[in-house]
FIZA-181304 format. One record per residue: residue number from 1; y, x, z of N, C-alpha, C, CB in turn. Coordinates in pm, 1 decimal. Glycine has a CB too. Layout:
# residues N
VEXVEX resi     n_c2     n_c1     n_c3    ca_c2    ca_c1    ca_c3     c_c2     c_c1     c_c3    cb_c2    cb_c1    cb_c3
VEXVEX  NUM        Y        X        Z        Y        X        Z        Y        X        Z        Y        X        Z
...
END
This chain:
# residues 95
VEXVEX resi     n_c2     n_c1     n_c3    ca_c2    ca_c1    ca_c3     c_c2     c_c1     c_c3    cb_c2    cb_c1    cb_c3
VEXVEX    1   9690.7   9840.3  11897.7   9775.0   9822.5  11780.3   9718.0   9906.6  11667.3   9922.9   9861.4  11810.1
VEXVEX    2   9710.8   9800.0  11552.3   9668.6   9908.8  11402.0   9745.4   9940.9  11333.2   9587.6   9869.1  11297.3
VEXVEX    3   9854.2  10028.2  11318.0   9952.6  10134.2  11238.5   9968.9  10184.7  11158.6   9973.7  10205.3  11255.4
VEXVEX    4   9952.5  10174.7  11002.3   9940.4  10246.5  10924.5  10128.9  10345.4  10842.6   9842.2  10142.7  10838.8
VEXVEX    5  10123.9  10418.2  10876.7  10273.8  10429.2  10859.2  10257.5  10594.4  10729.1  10376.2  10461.6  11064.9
VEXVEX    6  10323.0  10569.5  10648.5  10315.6  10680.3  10577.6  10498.8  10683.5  10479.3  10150.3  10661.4  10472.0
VEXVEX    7  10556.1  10822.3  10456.9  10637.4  10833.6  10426.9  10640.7  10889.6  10271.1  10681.3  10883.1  10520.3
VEXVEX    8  10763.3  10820.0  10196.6  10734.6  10915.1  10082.7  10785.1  11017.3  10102.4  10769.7  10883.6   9962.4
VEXVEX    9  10750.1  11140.6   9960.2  10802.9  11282.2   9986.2  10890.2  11292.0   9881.6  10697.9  11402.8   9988.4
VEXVEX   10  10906.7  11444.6   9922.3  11000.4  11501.4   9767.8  10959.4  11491.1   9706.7  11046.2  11609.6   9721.1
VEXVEX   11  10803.2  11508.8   9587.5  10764.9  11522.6   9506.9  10746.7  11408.4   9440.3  10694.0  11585.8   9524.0
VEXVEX   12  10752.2  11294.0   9511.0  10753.6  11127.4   9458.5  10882.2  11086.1   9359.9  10768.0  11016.5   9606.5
VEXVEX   13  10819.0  11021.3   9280.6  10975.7  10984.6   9209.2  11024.1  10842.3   9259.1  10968.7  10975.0   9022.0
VEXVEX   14  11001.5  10821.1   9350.3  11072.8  10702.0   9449.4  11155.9  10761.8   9559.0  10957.9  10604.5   9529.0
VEXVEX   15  11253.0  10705.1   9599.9  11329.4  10732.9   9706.5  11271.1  10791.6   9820.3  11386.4  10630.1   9741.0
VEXVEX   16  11297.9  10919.9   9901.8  11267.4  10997.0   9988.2  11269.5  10893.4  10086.9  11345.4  11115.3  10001.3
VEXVEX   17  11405.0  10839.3  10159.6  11405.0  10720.7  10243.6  11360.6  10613.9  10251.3  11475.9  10689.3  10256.4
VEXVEX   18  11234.0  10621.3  10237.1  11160.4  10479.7  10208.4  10965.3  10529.5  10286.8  11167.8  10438.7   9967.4
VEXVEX   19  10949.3  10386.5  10345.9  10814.6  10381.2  10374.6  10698.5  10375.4  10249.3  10805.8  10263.5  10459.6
VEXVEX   20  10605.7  10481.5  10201.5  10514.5  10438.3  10128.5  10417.3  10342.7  10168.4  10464.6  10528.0  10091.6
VEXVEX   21  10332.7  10333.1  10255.7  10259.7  10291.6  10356.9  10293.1  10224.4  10479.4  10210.2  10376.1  10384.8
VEXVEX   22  10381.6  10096.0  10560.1  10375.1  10089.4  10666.4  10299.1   9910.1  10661.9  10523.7  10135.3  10733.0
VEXVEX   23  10208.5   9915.9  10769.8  10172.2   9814.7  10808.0  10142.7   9814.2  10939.0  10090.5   9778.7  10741.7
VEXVEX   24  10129.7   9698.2  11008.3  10104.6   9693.7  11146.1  10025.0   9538.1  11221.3  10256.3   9722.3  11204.3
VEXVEX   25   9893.8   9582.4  11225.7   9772.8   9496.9  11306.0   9790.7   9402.3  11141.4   9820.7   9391.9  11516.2
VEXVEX   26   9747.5   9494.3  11002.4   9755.1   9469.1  10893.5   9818.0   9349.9  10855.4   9655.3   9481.1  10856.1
VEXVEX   27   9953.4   9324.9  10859.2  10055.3   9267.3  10796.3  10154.7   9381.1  10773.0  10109.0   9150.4  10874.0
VEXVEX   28  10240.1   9385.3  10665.5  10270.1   9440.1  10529.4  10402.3   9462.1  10626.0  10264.0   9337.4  10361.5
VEXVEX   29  10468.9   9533.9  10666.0  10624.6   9570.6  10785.7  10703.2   9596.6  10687.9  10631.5   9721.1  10913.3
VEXVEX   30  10827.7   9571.2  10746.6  10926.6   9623.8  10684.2  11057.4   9715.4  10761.0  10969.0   9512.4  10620.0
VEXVEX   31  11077.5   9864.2  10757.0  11169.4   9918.2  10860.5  11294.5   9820.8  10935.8  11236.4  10036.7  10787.0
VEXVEX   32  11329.6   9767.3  10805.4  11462.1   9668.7  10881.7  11435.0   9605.1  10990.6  11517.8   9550.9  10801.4
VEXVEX   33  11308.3   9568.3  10993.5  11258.3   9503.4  11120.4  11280.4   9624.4  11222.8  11089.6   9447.2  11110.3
VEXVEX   34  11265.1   9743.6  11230.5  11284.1   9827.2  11339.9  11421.4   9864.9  11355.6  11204.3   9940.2  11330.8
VEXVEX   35  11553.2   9889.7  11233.2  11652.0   9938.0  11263.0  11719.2   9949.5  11121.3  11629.9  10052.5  11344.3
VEXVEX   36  11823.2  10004.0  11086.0  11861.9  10058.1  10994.3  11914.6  10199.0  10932.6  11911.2   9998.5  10990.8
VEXVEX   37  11856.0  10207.8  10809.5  11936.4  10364.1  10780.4  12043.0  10304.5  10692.2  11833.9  10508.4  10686.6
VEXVEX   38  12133.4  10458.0  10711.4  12293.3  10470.0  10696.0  12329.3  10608.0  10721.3  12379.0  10375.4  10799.6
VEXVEX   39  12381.5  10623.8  10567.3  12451.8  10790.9  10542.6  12549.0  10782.9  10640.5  12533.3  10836.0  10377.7
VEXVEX   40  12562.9  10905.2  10744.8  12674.0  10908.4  10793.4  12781.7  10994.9  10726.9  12653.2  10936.9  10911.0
VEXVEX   41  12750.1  11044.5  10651.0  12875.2  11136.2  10606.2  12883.4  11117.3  10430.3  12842.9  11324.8  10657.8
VEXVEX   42  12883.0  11007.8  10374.4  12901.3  11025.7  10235.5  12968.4  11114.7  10141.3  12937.7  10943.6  10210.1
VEXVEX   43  13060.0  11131.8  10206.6  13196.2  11194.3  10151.1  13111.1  11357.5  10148.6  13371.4  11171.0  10281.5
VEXVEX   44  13002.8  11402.4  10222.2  12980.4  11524.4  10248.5  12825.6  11573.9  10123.4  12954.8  11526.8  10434.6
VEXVEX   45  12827.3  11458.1  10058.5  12684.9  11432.9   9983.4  12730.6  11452.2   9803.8  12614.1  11239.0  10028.5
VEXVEX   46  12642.5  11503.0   9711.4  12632.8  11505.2   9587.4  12670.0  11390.2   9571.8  12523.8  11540.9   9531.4
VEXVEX   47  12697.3  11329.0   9440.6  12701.8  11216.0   9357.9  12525.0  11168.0   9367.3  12770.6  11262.7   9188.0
VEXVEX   48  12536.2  11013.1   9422.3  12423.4  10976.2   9395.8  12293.7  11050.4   9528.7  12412.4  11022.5   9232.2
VEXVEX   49  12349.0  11111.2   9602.3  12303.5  11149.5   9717.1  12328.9  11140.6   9843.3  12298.1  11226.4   9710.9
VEXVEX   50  12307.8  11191.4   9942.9  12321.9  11138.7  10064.0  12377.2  11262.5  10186.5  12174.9  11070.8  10093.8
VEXVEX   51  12488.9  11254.7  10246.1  12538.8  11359.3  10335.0  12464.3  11392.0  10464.6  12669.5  11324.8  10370.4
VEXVEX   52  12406.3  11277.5  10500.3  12371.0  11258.8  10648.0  12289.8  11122.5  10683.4  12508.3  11259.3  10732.1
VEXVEX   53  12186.8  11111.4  10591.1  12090.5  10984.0  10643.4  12018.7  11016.6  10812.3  11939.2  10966.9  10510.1
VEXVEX   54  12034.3  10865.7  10812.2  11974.8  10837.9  10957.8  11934.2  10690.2  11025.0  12077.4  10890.8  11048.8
VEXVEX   55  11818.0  10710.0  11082.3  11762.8  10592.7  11095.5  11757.5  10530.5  11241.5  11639.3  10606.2  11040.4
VEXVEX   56  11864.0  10443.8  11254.9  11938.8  10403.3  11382.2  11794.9  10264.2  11425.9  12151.9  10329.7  11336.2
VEXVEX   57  11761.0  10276.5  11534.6  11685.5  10181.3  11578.9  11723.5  10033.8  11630.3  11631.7  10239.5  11662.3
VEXVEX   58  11694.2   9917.3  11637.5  11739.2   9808.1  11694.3  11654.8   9796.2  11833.0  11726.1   9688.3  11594.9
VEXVEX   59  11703.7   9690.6  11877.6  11639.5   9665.2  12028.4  11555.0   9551.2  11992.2  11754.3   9624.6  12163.8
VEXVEX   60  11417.0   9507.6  12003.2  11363.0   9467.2  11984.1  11330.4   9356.8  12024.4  11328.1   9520.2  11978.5
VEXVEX   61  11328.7   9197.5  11912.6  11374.1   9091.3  11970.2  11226.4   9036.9  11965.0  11501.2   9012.2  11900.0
VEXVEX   62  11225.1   8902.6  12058.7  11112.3   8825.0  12041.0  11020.4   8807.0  11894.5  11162.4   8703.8  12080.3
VEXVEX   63  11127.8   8749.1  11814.0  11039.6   8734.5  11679.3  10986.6   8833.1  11640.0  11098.9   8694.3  11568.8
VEXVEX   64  11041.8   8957.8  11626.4  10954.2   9051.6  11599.3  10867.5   9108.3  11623.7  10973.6   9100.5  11589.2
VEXVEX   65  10844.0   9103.9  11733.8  10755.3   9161.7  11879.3  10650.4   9027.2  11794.5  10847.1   9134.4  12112.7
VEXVEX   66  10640.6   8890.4  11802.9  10541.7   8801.5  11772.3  10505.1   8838.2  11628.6  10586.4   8654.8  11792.5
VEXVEX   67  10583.3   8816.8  11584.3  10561.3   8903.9  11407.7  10427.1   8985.9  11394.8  10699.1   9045.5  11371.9
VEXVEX   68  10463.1   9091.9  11462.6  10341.7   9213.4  11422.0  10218.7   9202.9  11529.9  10413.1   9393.6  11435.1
VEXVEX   69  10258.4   9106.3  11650.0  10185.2   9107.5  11779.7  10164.3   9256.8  11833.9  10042.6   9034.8  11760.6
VEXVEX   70  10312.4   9293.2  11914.9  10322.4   9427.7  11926.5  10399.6   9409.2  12094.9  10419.6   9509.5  11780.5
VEXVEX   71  10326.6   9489.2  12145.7  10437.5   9482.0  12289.6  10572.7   9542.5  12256.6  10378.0   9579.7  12434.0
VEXVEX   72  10631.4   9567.3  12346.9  10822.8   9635.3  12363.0  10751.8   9797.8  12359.4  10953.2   9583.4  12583.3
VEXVEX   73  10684.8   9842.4  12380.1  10648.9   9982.4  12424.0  10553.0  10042.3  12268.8  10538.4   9972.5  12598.7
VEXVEX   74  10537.7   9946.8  12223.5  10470.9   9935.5  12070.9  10544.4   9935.8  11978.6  10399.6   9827.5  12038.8
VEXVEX   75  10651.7   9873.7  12005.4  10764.8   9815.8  11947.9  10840.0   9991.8  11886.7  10868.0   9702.9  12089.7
VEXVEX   76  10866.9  10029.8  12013.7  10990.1  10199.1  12061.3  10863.2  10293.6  12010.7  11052.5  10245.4  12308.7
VEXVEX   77  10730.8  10283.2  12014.0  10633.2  10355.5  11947.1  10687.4  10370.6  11820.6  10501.1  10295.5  11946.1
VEXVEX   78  10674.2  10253.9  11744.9  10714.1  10295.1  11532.3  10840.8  10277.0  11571.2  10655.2  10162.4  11356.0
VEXVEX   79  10931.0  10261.7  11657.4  11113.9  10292.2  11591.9  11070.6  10425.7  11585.1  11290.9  10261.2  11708.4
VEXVEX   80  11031.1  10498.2  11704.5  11032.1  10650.7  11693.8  10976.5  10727.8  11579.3  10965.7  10699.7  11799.5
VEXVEX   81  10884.5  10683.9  11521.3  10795.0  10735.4  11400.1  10896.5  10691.2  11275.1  10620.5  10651.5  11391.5
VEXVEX   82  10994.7  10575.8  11279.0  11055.9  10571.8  11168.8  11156.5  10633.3  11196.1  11075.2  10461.8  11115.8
VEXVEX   83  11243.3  10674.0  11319.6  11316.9  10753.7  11334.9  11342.2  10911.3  11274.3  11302.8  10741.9  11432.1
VEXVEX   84  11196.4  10941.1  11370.3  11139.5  11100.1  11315.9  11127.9  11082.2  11106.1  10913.5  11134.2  11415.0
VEXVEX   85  11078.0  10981.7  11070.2  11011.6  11000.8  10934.1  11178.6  10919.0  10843.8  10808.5  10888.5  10918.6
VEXVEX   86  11293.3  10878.7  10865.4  11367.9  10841.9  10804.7  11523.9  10873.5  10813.0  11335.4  10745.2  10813.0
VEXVEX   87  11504.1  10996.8  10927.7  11592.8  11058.6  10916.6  11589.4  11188.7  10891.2  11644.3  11036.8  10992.6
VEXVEX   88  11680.5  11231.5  10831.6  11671.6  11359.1  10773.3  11804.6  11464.3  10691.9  11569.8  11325.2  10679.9
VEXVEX   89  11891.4  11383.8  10717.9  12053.9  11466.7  10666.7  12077.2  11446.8  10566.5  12079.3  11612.5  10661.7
VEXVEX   90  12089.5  11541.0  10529.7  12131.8  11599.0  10397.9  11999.7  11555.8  10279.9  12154.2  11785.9  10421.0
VEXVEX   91  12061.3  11531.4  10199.9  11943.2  11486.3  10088.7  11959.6  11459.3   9935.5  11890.2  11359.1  10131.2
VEXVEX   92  11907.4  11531.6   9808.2  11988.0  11506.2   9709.8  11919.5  11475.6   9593.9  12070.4  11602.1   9692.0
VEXVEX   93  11774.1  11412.9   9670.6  11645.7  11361.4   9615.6  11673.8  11282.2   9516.7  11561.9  11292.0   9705.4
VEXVEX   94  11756.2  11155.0   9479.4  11788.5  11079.7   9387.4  11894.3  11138.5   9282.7  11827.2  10968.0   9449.3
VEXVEX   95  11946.1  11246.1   9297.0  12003.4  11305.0   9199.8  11967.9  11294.0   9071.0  12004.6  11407.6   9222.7
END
């Protein structure tokens, strides 16, 4: 599998929660395909910020798996990397 996965940072003036870079066996990915993020605690966040982002994984269906031509074990490989790289709490980057 060819992986290119890169995250933006703080210093970017684009959204912290977001892939700069992801592709896979070079077609252009998109996280939703792996799962979704979702503030869990809004109420606990600045205006325009975030209490508790987190990047919940899906179970990985046929189409997608054919999509990127990725096994199930390839698949739980980038949830985990978008896991680790799209969650992160507290956040008040778009402020």
């Amino acid at each position: 599998m060819k992986l290119e996965l890169t995250f933006f940072g703080a210093l970017c003036t684009t959204a912290l929660c977001a892939t700069n870079k992801f592709t896979i066996n070079d077609i252009t990915a998109s996280s939703g395909d792996f799962g979704d993020k979702y503030d869990y605690s809004p109420e606990e966040a600045d205006d325009y910020g975030c209490g508790n982002m987190q990047f919940t994984r899906k179970e990985p269906s046929s189409a997608i798996l054919t999509k990127y031509n990725v096994t199930k074990e390839e698949y739980n490989e980038i949830a985990e990397k978008l896991e680790e790289g799209l969650s992160f709490g507290n956040c008040g980057w778009c402020i």
